[in-house]
N, C-alpha and C positions, 0 to 999 in steps of 0.2 A: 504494500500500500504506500500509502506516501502520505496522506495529508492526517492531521488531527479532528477529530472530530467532539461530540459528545465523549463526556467520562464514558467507562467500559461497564459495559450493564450488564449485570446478572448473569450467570447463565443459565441457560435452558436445563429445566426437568424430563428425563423420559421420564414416560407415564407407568413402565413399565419398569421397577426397581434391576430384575433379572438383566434386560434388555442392556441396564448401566454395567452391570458386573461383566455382561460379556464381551461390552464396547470394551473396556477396560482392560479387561486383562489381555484380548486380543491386542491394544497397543506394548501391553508390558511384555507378553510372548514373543511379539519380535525383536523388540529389543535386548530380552533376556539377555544377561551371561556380558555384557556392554561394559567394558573396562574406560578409564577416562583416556585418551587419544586414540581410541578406535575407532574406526568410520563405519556406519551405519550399512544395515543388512536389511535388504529391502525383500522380505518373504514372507507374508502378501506388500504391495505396495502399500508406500507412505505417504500422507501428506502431509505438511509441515507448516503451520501457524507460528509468525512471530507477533505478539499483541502483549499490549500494555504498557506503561513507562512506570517503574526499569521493565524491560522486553523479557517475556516468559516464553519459553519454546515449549509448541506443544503441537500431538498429535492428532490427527481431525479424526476419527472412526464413524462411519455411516453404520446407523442403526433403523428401525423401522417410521420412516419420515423424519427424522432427525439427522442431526449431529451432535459429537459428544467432543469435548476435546479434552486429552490425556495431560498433564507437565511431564516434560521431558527436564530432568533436572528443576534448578532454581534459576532463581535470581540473581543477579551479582549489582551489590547497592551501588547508584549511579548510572548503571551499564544500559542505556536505549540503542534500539539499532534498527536497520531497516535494508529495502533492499536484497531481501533473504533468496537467497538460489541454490539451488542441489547440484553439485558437480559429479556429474556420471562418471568422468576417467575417476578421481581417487574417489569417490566416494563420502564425501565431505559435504555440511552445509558452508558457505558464505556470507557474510552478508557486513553493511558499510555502519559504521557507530553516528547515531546521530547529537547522540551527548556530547557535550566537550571532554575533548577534542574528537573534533568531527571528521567525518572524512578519513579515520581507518578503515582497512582491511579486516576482517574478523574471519576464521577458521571454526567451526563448532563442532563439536564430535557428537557423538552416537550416546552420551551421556550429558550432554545439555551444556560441557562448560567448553571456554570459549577462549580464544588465543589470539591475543590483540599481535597483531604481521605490520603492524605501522602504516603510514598512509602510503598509497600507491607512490613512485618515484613518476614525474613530470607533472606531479603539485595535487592535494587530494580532490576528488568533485564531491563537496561539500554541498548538504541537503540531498543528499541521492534519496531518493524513495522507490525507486524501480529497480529493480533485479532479477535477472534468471540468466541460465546457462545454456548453450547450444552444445550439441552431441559430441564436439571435441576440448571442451573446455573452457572457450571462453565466455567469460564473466561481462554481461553488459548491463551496465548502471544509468542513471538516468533519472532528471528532475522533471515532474512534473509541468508544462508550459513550456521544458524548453526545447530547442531545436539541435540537441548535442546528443550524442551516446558517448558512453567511456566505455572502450574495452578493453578490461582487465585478465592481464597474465597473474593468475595467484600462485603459479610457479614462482616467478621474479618480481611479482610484485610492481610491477611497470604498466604503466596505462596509452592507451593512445585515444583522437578524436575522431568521433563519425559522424561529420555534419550530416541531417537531415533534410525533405524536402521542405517538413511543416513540423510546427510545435508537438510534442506528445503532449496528447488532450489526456492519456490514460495515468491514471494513480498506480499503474501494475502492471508488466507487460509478462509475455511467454509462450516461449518457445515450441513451434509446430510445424511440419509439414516445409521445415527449410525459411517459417518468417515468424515475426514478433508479431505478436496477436495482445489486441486487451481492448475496453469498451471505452467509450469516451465518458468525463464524470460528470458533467452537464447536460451535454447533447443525447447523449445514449448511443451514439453511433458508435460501431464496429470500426478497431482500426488494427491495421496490418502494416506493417515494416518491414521494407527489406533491408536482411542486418550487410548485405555487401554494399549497395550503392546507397543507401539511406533513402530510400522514396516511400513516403508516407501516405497509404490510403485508407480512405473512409470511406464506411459503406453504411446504409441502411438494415438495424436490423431487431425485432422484435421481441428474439427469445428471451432476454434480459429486461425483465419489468425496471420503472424507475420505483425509488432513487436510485439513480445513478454511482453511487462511492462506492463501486467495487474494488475495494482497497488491495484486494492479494487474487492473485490470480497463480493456476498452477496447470502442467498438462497430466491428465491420466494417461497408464501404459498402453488405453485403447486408442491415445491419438486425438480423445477429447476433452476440449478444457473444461477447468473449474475454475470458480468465482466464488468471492467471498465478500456480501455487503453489510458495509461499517454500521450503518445504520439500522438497517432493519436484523442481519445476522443472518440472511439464505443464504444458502450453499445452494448454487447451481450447475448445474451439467451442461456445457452445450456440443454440438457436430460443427463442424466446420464442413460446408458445402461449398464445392468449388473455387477450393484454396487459394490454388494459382491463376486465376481468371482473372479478366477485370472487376466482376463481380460477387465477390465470394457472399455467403452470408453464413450467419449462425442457426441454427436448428437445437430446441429445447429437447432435451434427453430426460431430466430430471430435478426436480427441487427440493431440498432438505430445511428444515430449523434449523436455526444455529445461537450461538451469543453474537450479540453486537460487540463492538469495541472500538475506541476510538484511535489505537494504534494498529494497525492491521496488515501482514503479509503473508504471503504465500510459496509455497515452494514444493515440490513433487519428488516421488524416485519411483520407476515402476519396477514391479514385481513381477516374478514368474508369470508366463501363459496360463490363464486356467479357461479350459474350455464349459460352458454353460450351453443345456441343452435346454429345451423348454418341451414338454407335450402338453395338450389339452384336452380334454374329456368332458362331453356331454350327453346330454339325450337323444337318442336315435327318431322320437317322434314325440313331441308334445303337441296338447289340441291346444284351437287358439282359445285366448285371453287366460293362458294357466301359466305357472310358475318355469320358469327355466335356470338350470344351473350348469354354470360352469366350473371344472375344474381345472388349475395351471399349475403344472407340477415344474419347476426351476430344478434341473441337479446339476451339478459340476463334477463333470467329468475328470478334471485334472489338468495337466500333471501339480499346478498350482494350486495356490489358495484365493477365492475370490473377495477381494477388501471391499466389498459392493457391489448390486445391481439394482436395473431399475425394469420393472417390465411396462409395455405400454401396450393393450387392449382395448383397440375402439369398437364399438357397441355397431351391432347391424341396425342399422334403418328399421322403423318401428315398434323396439323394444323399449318399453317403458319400465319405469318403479326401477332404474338400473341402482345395484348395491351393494357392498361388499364390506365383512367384517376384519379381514385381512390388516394387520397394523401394518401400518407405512402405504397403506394403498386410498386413494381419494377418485372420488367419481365426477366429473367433471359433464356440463351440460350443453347439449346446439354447438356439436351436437354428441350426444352422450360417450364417452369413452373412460375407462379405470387406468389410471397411471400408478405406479409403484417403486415406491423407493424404499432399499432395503439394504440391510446388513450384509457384514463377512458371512460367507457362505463355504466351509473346508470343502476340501475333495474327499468325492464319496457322500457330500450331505444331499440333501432335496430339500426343497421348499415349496410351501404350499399355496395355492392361493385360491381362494373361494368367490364367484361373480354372481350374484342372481337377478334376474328382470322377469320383465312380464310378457309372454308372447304374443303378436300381434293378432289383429281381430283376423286381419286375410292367412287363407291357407298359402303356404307355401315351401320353400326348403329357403333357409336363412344360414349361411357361411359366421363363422366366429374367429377371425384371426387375429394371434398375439406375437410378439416378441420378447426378446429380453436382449437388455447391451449389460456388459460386465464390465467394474474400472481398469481390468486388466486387458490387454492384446487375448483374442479369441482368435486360436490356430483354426480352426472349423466353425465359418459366419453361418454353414448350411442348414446346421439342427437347431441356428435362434429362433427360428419360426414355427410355427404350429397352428393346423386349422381342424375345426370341426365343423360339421354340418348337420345341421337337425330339423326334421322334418315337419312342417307345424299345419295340422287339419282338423278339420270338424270332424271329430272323432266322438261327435255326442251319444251319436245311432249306433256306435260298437258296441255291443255288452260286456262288461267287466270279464275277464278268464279268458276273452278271445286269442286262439294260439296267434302267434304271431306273423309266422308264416300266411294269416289269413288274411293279419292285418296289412300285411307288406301286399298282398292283393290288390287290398283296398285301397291301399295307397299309391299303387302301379294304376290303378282306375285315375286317378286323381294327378296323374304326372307327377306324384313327389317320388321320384327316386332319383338315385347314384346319388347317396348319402354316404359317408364313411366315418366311423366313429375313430378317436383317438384312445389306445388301450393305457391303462396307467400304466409308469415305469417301477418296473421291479425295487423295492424296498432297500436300500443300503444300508 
Protein backbone atom coordinates (compact mmCIF):
# COMPACT_ATOMS: atom_id res chain seq x y z
CA UNK A 1 0.00 0.00 0.00
CA UNK A 2 1.23 3.22 0.24
CA UNK A 3 -0.97 5.94 1.67
CA UNK A 4 -2.32 6.24 5.50
CA UNK A 5 -5.59 6.12 6.14
CA UNK A 6 -8.10 5.74 9.03
CA UNK A 7 -6.44 4.12 12.42
CA UNK A 8 -6.56 0.20 11.98
CA UNK A 9 -9.95 -1.25 12.88
CA UNK A 10 -10.72 -4.21 14.54
CA UNK A 11 -10.52 -7.29 13.16
CA UNK A 12 -12.91 -9.47 11.64
CA UNK A 13 -14.74 -12.55 13.65
CA UNK A 14 -15.34 -15.88 11.89
CA UNK A 15 -18.48 -16.81 12.92
CA UNK A 16 -17.28 -20.14 13.11
CA UNK A 17 -14.76 -20.59 16.28
CA UNK A 18 -13.33 -24.12 14.44
CA UNK A 19 -13.06 -22.34 11.08
CA UNK A 20 -10.29 -19.75 13.23
CA UNK A 21 -8.36 -22.70 14.60
CA UNK A 22 -7.90 -24.02 11.35
CA UNK A 23 -7.03 -20.62 9.43
CA UNK A 24 -4.53 -20.65 12.14
CA UNK A 25 -2.77 -23.39 12.41
CA UNK A 26 -2.76 -23.84 8.80
CA UNK A 27 -0.45 -20.55 8.72
CA UNK A 28 1.64 -21.87 11.64
CA UNK A 29 2.09 -25.42 9.69
CA UNK A 30 3.88 -23.94 7.08
CA UNK A 31 5.83 -22.06 8.66
CA UNK A 32 6.74 -24.71 11.34
CA UNK A 33 10.24 -25.68 12.22
CA UNK A 34 11.23 -21.43 10.89
CA UNK A 35 14.68 -20.71 12.48
CA UNK A 36 15.58 -16.73 12.53
CA UNK A 37 17.59 -16.12 8.98
CA UNK A 38 15.64 -18.79 7.19
CA UNK A 39 13.74 -17.97 4.17
CA UNK A 40 10.35 -18.89 3.81
CA UNK A 41 8.77 -22.36 2.41
CA UNK A 42 5.90 -21.62 0.44
CA UNK A 43 3.73 -25.37 0.81
CA UNK A 44 0.53 -24.33 0.22
CA UNK A 45 1.17 -20.60 -0.97
CA UNK A 46 1.48 -17.55 1.14
CA UNK A 47 0.27 -14.36 1.23
CA UNK A 48 1.89 -11.72 3.03
CA UNK A 49 0.26 -8.56 4.86
CA UNK A 50 2.47 -5.64 6.17
CA UNK A 51 0.00 -3.39 8.32
CA UNK A 52 0.11 -1.13 11.05
CA UNK A 53 2.64 1.54 12.56
CA UNK A 54 5.24 -0.03 13.85
CA UNK A 55 4.57 -2.74 10.73
CA UNK A 56 3.39 -6.20 11.98
CA UNK A 57 3.84 -9.03 9.21
CA UNK A 58 1.26 -11.33 8.99
CA UNK A 59 -0.31 -14.20 7.06
CA UNK A 60 -3.68 -13.68 5.05
CA UNK A 61 -5.55 -17.51 5.29
CA UNK A 62 -8.97 -17.61 3.33
CA UNK A 63 -11.57 -19.28 5.24
CA UNK A 64 -15.23 -19.72 4.44
CA UNK A 65 -16.06 -15.85 3.18
CA UNK A 66 -13.56 -14.44 5.06
CA UNK A 67 -10.03 -13.78 5.91
CA UNK A 68 -8.03 -14.20 8.82
CA UNK A 69 -4.66 -12.91 9.29
CA UNK A 70 -1.88 -14.82 11.22
CA UNK A 71 1.42 -12.60 13.11
CA UNK A 72 4.38 -13.77 11.69
CA UNK A 73 6.79 -12.78 14.60
CA UNK A 74 6.47 -9.16 16.32
CA UNK A 75 7.06 -5.85 16.22
CA UNK A 76 10.24 -4.01 16.40
CA UNK A 77 9.57 -0.45 18.45
CA UNK A 78 9.85 2.25 15.90
CA UNK A 79 10.21 -0.08 12.81
CA UNK A 80 7.36 1.15 9.89
CA UNK A 81 7.93 -0.18 6.55
CA UNK A 82 6.24 -0.47 3.21
CA UNK A 83 6.74 -1.44 -0.16
CA UNK A 84 6.76 -5.26 0.83
CA UNK A 85 7.63 -7.87 -2.12
CA UNK A 86 8.57 -11.62 -2.17
CA UNK A 87 11.79 -12.50 -3.90
CA UNK A 88 11.21 -15.82 -5.64
CA UNK A 89 15.33 -16.40 -6.40
CA UNK A 90 16.29 -16.44 -2.40
CA UNK A 91 13.20 -16.68 -1.06
CA UNK A 92 13.12 -13.75 1.08
CA UNK A 93 10.49 -10.91 1.93
CA UNK A 94 11.78 -7.16 1.18
CA UNK A 95 10.58 -4.21 1.80
CA UNK A 96 11.64 -0.11 2.15
CA UNK A 97 11.56 1.55 6.16
CA UNK A 98 9.26 4.31 6.11
CA UNK A 99 10.30 5.55 9.77
CA UNK A 100 13.35 7.60 10.09
CA UNK A 101 15.49 6.95 8.59
CA UNK A 102 13.62 6.34 5.52
CA UNK A 103 14.54 4.87 2.49
CA UNK A 104 16.40 1.59 3.69
CA UNK A 105 16.46 -1.72 2.23
CA UNK A 106 14.95 -4.24 4.73
CA UNK A 107 15.56 -8.33 4.22
CA UNK A 108 12.61 -10.30 6.50
CA UNK A 109 12.92 -13.96 7.08
CA UNK A 110 10.58 -16.69 7.52
CA UNK A 111 10.31 -15.72 11.24
CA UNK A 112 9.14 -12.01 11.11
CA UNK A 113 12.58 -10.38 12.14
CA UNK A 114 14.07 -8.05 9.83
CA UNK A 115 17.68 -6.86 8.78
CA UNK A 116 18.17 -3.34 8.11
CA UNK A 117 20.81 -3.64 4.27
CA UNK A 118 21.06 0.38 4.43
CA UNK A 119 19.68 2.45 1.85
CA UNK A 120 20.16 1.55 -1.72
CA UNK A 121 23.71 3.13 -3.05
CA UNK A 122 22.79 6.15 -5.85
CA UNK A 123 20.67 7.83 -2.91
CA UNK A 124 17.52 6.07 -1.09
CA UNK A 125 13.68 6.61 -2.96
CA UNK A 126 12.24 7.95 0.08
CA UNK A 127 8.35 7.48 0.72
CA UNK A 128 8.29 4.35 -1.50
CA UNK A 129 4.89 2.61 -0.97
CA UNK A 130 4.92 0.36 -3.82
CA UNK A 131 6.68 -2.89 -4.12
CA UNK A 132 6.94 -6.22 -5.68
CA UNK A 133 9.24 -8.50 -7.59
CA UNK A 134 9.56 -9.86 -11.18
CA UNK A 135 10.45 -13.61 -11.74
CA UNK A 136 14.27 -12.89 -11.75
CA UNK A 137 14.73 -10.67 -8.80
CA UNK A 138 14.30 -7.45 -9.38
CA UNK A 139 12.96 -5.29 -6.71
CA UNK A 140 10.62 -2.30 -8.13
CA UNK A 141 9.66 0.46 -5.67
CA UNK A 142 7.78 3.24 -6.35
CA UNK A 143 5.67 6.41 -5.00
CA UNK A 144 2.48 6.87 -5.34
CA UNK A 145 1.72 10.13 -8.06
CA UNK A 146 4.88 9.79 -9.39
CA UNK A 147 6.23 9.06 -12.61
CA UNK A 148 9.72 7.19 -11.49
CA UNK A 149 10.26 3.34 -10.70
CA UNK A 150 13.41 2.33 -8.64
CA UNK A 151 14.87 -0.93 -9.45
CA UNK A 152 16.46 -2.43 -6.81
CA UNK A 153 19.50 -5.03 -6.92
CA UNK A 154 19.05 -6.58 -3.16
CA UNK A 155 22.14 -8.52 -4.05
CA UNK A 156 24.24 -5.16 -4.12
CA UNK A 157 22.06 -3.01 -2.93
CA UNK A 158 22.38 -0.42 -5.95
CA UNK A 159 19.31 1.13 -7.43
CA UNK A 160 18.75 2.46 -10.91
CA UNK A 161 15.64 4.86 -12.61
CA UNK A 162 12.64 3.91 -14.93
CA UNK A 163 11.15 6.80 -16.09
CA UNK A 164 7.46 6.25 -16.82
CA UNK A 165 4.98 7.24 -19.42
CA UNK A 166 2.32 8.66 -16.78
CA UNK A 167 2.19 9.17 -12.95
CA UNK A 168 1.39 5.62 -10.81
CA UNK A 169 -2.33 6.52 -9.88
CA UNK A 170 -1.83 2.97 -7.82
CA UNK A 171 -1.08 2.71 -3.88
CA UNK A 172 0.35 -1.15 -4.81
CA UNK A 173 1.48 -2.41 -8.00
CA UNK A 174 2.31 -6.57 -9.05
CA UNK A 175 3.78 -8.43 -10.87
CA UNK A 176 1.86 -10.79 -13.88
CA UNK A 177 1.92 -12.07 -17.10
CA UNK A 178 5.53 -10.07 -17.87
CA UNK A 179 3.73 -6.30 -16.60
CA UNK A 180 2.95 -4.35 -13.26
CA UNK A 181 -0.74 -4.49 -12.67
CA UNK A 182 -2.76 -2.58 -9.79
CA UNK A 183 -6.11 -0.21 -9.78
CA UNK A 184 -6.10 3.26 -9.66
CA UNK A 185 -7.18 4.87 -5.97
CA UNK A 186 -9.46 7.58 -7.05
CA UNK A 187 -10.44 6.62 -10.45
CA UNK A 188 -10.88 2.83 -10.18
CA UNK A 189 -9.23 2.26 -13.35
CA UNK A 190 -7.03 -0.74 -14.15
CA UNK A 191 -3.50 0.01 -14.67
CA UNK A 192 -0.70 -1.91 -16.23
CA UNK A 193 3.06 -1.07 -16.69
CA UNK A 194 5.60 -2.17 -18.72
CA UNK A 195 8.44 -2.73 -16.38
CA UNK A 196 11.14 -2.54 -19.80
CA UNK A 197 10.14 0.60 -21.44
CA UNK A 198 7.91 2.21 -18.62
CA UNK A 199 4.53 2.89 -20.65
CA UNK A 200 1.60 3.25 -18.57
CA UNK A 201 -1.96 2.01 -19.40
CA UNK A 202 -5.28 2.58 -18.09
CA UNK A 203 -8.13 0.63 -18.64
CA UNK A 204 -11.66 0.54 -17.63
CA UNK A 205 -12.65 -1.90 -15.36
CA UNK A 206 -15.46 -3.10 -12.93
CA UNK A 207 -14.54 -6.06 -10.89
CA UNK A 208 -13.16 -3.86 -8.15
CA UNK A 209 -16.14 -2.11 -6.21
CA UNK A 210 -15.14 1.54 -5.00
CA UNK A 211 -13.51 2.74 -2.51
CA UNK A 212 -10.81 2.60 -4.31
CA UNK A 213 -7.58 2.25 -1.51
CA UNK A 214 -6.57 -0.86 -2.50
CA UNK A 215 -3.45 -0.53 -0.60
CA UNK A 216 -1.60 -4.18 -1.02
CA UNK A 217 -1.85 -5.99 -3.89
CA UNK A 218 -0.27 -9.47 -4.49
CA UNK A 219 -0.36 -12.28 -7.40
CA UNK A 220 -1.67 -15.85 -6.79
CA UNK A 221 0.22 -19.14 -8.17
CA UNK A 222 -2.93 -19.34 -10.54
CA UNK A 223 -1.65 -16.05 -12.37
CA UNK A 224 -4.56 -14.05 -10.51
CA UNK A 225 -4.38 -11.03 -8.51
CA UNK A 226 -5.33 -10.07 -5.11
CA UNK A 227 -6.33 -6.89 -3.52
CA UNK A 228 -6.45 -5.76 -0.24
CA UNK A 229 -8.95 -2.60 0.65
CA UNK A 230 -7.63 -0.13 3.47
CA UNK A 231 -10.98 0.98 4.04
CA UNK A 232 -13.50 -1.34 3.98
CA UNK A 233 -10.84 -4.67 4.42
CA UNK A 234 -12.13 -7.11 1.12
CA UNK A 235 -9.94 -9.21 -0.15
CA UNK A 236 -10.59 -9.67 -3.76
CA UNK A 237 -9.66 -12.17 -6.55
CA UNK A 238 -9.55 -11.00 -9.91
CA UNK A 239 -8.53 -12.65 -13.91
CA UNK A 240 -6.68 -10.60 -15.97
CA UNK A 241 -8.33 -10.86 -19.58
CA UNK A 242 -6.32 -10.07 -22.26
CA UNK A 243 -3.14 -9.13 -20.68
CA UNK A 244 -1.06 -8.13 -23.46
CA UNK A 245 -3.64 -6.21 -25.73
CA UNK A 246 -4.49 -2.91 -25.83
CA UNK A 247 -7.38 -3.65 -23.89
CA UNK A 248 -6.83 -5.86 -21.14
CA UNK A 249 -9.55 -5.92 -18.25
CA UNK A 250 -10.10 -7.56 -14.99
CA UNK A 251 -12.72 -10.24 -14.38
CA UNK A 252 -14.01 -10.97 -10.57
CA UNK A 253 -13.15 -14.44 -9.21
CA UNK A 254 -13.98 -13.97 -5.70
CA UNK A 255 -14.48 -11.66 -2.55
CA UNK A 256 -13.60 -12.36 1.08
CA UNK A 257 -13.86 -10.19 4.67
CA UNK A 258 -11.16 -8.92 5.85
CA UNK A 259 -9.78 -6.18 8.74
CA UNK A 260 -9.26 -2.64 7.54
CA UNK A 261 -6.14 -0.95 8.40
CA UNK A 262 -4.79 2.19 7.69
CA UNK A 263 -1.12 0.94 6.83
CA UNK A 264 -1.60 -1.74 4.26
CA UNK A 265 0.63 -4.04 1.90
CA UNK A 266 0.88 -6.97 0.10
CA UNK A 267 3.20 -9.48 -1.12
CA UNK A 268 2.78 -13.38 -2.50
CA UNK A 269 4.92 -16.62 -2.93
CA UNK A 270 3.14 -19.54 -4.76
CA UNK A 271 2.96 -22.90 -3.70
CA UNK A 272 2.97 -26.34 -5.14
CA UNK A 273 0.36 -27.24 -8.19
CA UNK A 274 -2.74 -28.65 -6.50
CA UNK A 275 -5.08 -29.85 -8.82
CA UNK A 276 -9.18 -29.37 -7.89
CA UNK A 277 -11.69 -31.25 -9.48
CA UNK A 278 -15.27 -30.37 -9.18
CA UNK A 279 -18.55 -32.91 -9.89
CA UNK A 280 -22.11 -32.01 -9.55
CA UNK A 281 -25.20 -34.06 -8.74
CA UNK A 282 -28.77 -33.68 -9.11
CA UNK A 283 -32.06 -34.85 -9.93
CA UNK A 284 -32.70 -36.96 -12.98
CA UNK A 285 -36.55 -35.53 -13.02
CA UNK A 286 -38.29 -33.18 -10.95
CA UNK A 287 -42.19 -31.86 -11.65
CA UNK A 288 -42.48 -28.37 -12.07
CA UNK A 289 -42.84 -25.64 -9.36
CA UNK A 290 -41.04 -28.55 -6.64
CA UNK A 291 -37.86 -28.32 -4.91
CA UNK A 292 -34.53 -28.87 -6.80
CA UNK A 293 -31.00 -29.76 -5.30
CA UNK A 294 -27.90 -29.48 -6.13
CA UNK A 295 -24.96 -31.16 -5.08
CA UNK A 296 -20.98 -29.62 -5.60
CA UNK A 297 -18.48 -31.90 -4.41
CA UNK A 298 -14.75 -29.79 -4.72
CA UNK A 299 -11.65 -32.53 -4.06
CA UNK A 300 -8.16 -31.86 -4.64
CA UNK A 301 -6.47 -34.13 -6.31
CA UNK A 302 -2.85 -33.07 -5.56
CA UNK A 303 0.02 -33.35 -5.66
CA UNK A 304 -0.25 -30.00 -3.46
CA UNK A 305 -2.12 -28.38 -0.90
CA UNK A 306 -4.95 -25.89 -1.88
CA UNK A 307 -4.47 -22.33 0.36
CA UNK A 308 -8.07 -21.45 -1.20
CA UNK A 309 -10.88 -21.70 -3.68
CA UNK A 310 -13.75 -20.03 -4.97
CA UNK A 311 -16.54 -21.90 -6.83
CA UNK A 312 -18.92 -19.98 -9.05
CA UNK A 313 -22.42 -21.52 -10.05
CA UNK A 314 -24.88 -19.52 -12.13
CA UNK A 315 -28.55 -20.48 -11.70
CA UNK A 316 -30.50 -21.61 -15.14
CA UNK A 317 -33.11 -19.25 -16.31
CA UNK A 318 -36.25 -19.73 -14.34
CA UNK A 319 -35.40 -21.12 -11.06
CA UNK A 320 -36.47 -19.40 -8.26
CA UNK A 321 -36.25 -19.34 -4.12
CA UNK A 322 -32.31 -19.94 -5.27
CA UNK A 323 -30.35 -20.85 -1.71
CA UNK A 324 -27.66 -22.29 -0.12
CA UNK A 325 -26.56 -23.10 3.54
CA UNK A 326 -22.83 -23.62 2.59
CA UNK A 327 -20.43 -21.18 4.72
CA UNK A 328 -18.46 -18.98 2.55
CA UNK A 329 -21.10 -19.28 -0.31
CA UNK A 330 -23.76 -16.11 -1.01
CA UNK A 331 -26.50 -16.14 -3.77
CA UNK A 332 -26.50 -13.29 -5.77
CA UNK A 333 -29.75 -11.82 -7.89
CA UNK A 334 -30.70 -10.78 -12.10
CA UNK A 335 -29.62 -12.78 -12.51
CA UNK A 336 -29.60 -15.44 -9.85
CA UNK A 337 -26.01 -17.23 -9.53
CA UNK A 338 -24.14 -18.94 -5.94
CA UNK A 339 -20.51 -17.62 -5.61
CA UNK A 340 -18.13 -19.35 -3.10
CA UNK A 341 -15.23 -18.53 -1.21
CA UNK A 342 -13.49 -20.84 0.74
CA UNK A 343 -10.71 -22.22 2.66
CA UNK A 344 -7.29 -24.40 2.57
CA UNK A 345 -8.44 -27.52 1.02
CA UNK A 346 -5.30 -30.62 1.69
CA UNK A 347 -4.99 -33.20 -0.91
CA UNK A 348 -7.15 -36.11 -0.72
CA UNK A 349 -9.83 -33.74 1.03
CA UNK A 350 -13.56 -32.83 -0.63
CA UNK A 351 -15.65 -30.29 -0.04
CA UNK A 352 -19.12 -29.97 -0.20
CA UNK A 353 -21.44 -27.61 -1.29
CA UNK A 354 -25.39 -27.78 -1.19
CA UNK A 355 -27.71 -25.30 -3.85
CA UNK A 356 -31.51 -25.41 -3.74
CA UNK A 357 -34.23 -23.59 -5.96
CA UNK A 358 -37.55 -23.89 -7.11
CA UNK A 359 -38.21 -25.45 -10.48
CA UNK A 360 -39.83 -23.80 -13.06
CA UNK A 361 -43.71 -23.78 -13.99
CA UNK A 362 -42.75 -24.99 -17.82
CA UNK A 363 -41.76 -28.43 -18.42
CA UNK A 364 -38.43 -29.00 -19.67
CA UNK A 365 -34.75 -30.22 -19.26
CA UNK A 366 -32.70 -27.27 -17.59
CA UNK A 367 -28.41 -27.72 -17.68
CA UNK A 368 -26.70 -26.73 -14.16
CA UNK A 369 -23.00 -25.73 -14.71
CA UNK A 370 -20.34 -24.94 -12.14
CA UNK A 371 -16.77 -24.24 -11.67
CA UNK A 372 -14.11 -23.88 -9.34
CA UNK A 373 -10.55 -21.74 -9.60
CA UNK A 374 -7.96 -22.71 -6.84
CA UNK A 375 -5.16 -19.81 -5.57
CA UNK A 376 -2.62 -22.40 -6.60
CA UNK A 377 -1.41 -23.20 -10.61
CA UNK A 378 -4.15 -26.06 -11.72
CA UNK A 379 -1.97 -28.62 -13.88
CA UNK A 380 -5.42 -30.10 -15.33
CA UNK A 381 -8.08 -26.71 -16.06
CA UNK A 382 -10.39 -29.85 -17.73
CA UNK A 383 -12.10 -31.44 -14.59
CA UNK A 384 -12.84 -27.49 -13.10
CA UNK A 385 -16.06 -27.93 -14.76
CA UNK A 386 -19.01 -29.82 -14.18
CA UNK A 387 -22.78 -30.01 -15.56
CA UNK A 388 -25.97 -31.63 -14.75
CA UNK A 389 -29.10 -31.81 -16.24
CA UNK A 390 -32.44 -32.48 -14.93
CA UNK A 391 -35.51 -33.06 -16.35
CA UNK A 392 -38.43 -30.90 -15.16
CA UNK A 393 -42.41 -32.18 -16.11
CA UNK A 394 -45.97 -32.31 -15.14
CA UNK A 395 -45.43 -35.20 -13.55
CA UNK A 396 -48.95 -34.79 -11.48
CA UNK A 397 -50.88 -37.66 -13.52
CA UNK A 398 -47.97 -40.28 -12.58
CA UNK A 399 -48.85 -42.27 -9.46
CA UNK A 400 -46.51 -42.46 -6.61
CA UNK A 401 -44.28 -46.27 -7.02
CA UNK A 402 -44.36 -45.65 -10.92
CA UNK A 403 -41.05 -47.91 -12.12
CA UNK A 404 -39.04 -45.64 -13.67
CA UNK A 405 -38.26 -47.19 -16.79
CA UNK A 406 -42.00 -46.16 -17.25
CA UNK A 407 -41.52 -42.93 -16.31
CA UNK A 408 -38.49 -42.40 -18.67
CA UNK A 409 -41.55 -43.28 -21.24
CA UNK A 410 -43.25 -40.76 -20.35
CA UNK A 411 -40.96 -38.53 -20.42
CA UNK A 412 -39.46 -39.76 -24.03
CA UNK A 413 -43.41 -38.77 -24.96
CA UNK A 414 -42.69 -35.35 -23.67
CA UNK A 415 -39.17 -34.72 -25.55
CA UNK A 416 -37.38 -34.45 -22.13
CA UNK A 417 -34.58 -36.75 -22.75
CA UNK A 418 -30.59 -37.07 -23.13
CA UNK A 419 -30.27 -36.12 -19.52
CA UNK A 420 -27.13 -37.27 -17.68
CA UNK A 421 -26.67 -37.23 -14.14
CA UNK A 422 -23.35 -36.56 -12.37
CA UNK A 423 -22.30 -39.63 -9.91
CA UNK A 424 -20.61 -38.48 -6.53
CA UNK A 425 -16.97 -38.97 -6.07
CA UNK A 426 -15.64 -41.73 -4.11
CA UNK A 427 -15.05 -40.78 -0.32
CA UNK A 428 -11.21 -39.92 0.60
Amino acid sequence: MGFMVAARGWRCRLGVAATLAVASSWAAATMAGAAPGDPFTCNPGLVFLAQGVPTQLEALVDGPGTATFTNIGGTTAGLSYNSLGYNPVDNFLYAMTTSPPAGSLLRIDSTGAVTNLGPPAGGPPVGTNIGTFGPTGTYYVGVTGSATLYLINVVTNTRTALPLSATIGAADLTFANGFLWGIHITTGDGIRINPTTGAVTTFAQTALPAPFGYGANWTYGNGNLGFSNNATGAVVQVRILNPASATPSYQLVKTSAGPSSGNNDGASCAGPPADLQLLKSGPTVVGTSSTITWTIYVTNNGAGASSGFAVNDPIPAGITNVATSTPGCTVTAAPAAVACAEGPLAAGSTFTITVTGTAPLAAGPITNTASVTGNEADPNLSNDTASTTTAVANIAGIPIGTPLSLVAVALSALGLVGWRRKLRPTAR
